[in-house]
C-alpha positions, 0 to 999 in steps of 0.5 A: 513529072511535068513540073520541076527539074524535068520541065527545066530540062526540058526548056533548055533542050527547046532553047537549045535546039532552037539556038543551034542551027550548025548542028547536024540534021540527025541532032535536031530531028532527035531533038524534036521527036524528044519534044514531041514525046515530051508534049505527048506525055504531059 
């Protein structure tokens, strides 16, 4: 499930949260646990 739509959500959750730096600790902590789960996974 690592191709396809998912892996296109997955490049712009990257994208965006390398790209928003105003946002708040706790978003870009989520943001990153979601990117560890993701690479863990596939």
């Amino acid at each position: 499930w690592c191709i396809g739509p998912v892996h296109r959500l997955y490049i712009a959750k990257v994208v965006g949260c390398r790209t928003t730096f105003c946002t708040s600790w706790k978003v870009r902590f989520n943001c990153l646990v979601q990117m560890l789960i993701y690479e863990t996974v596939c």
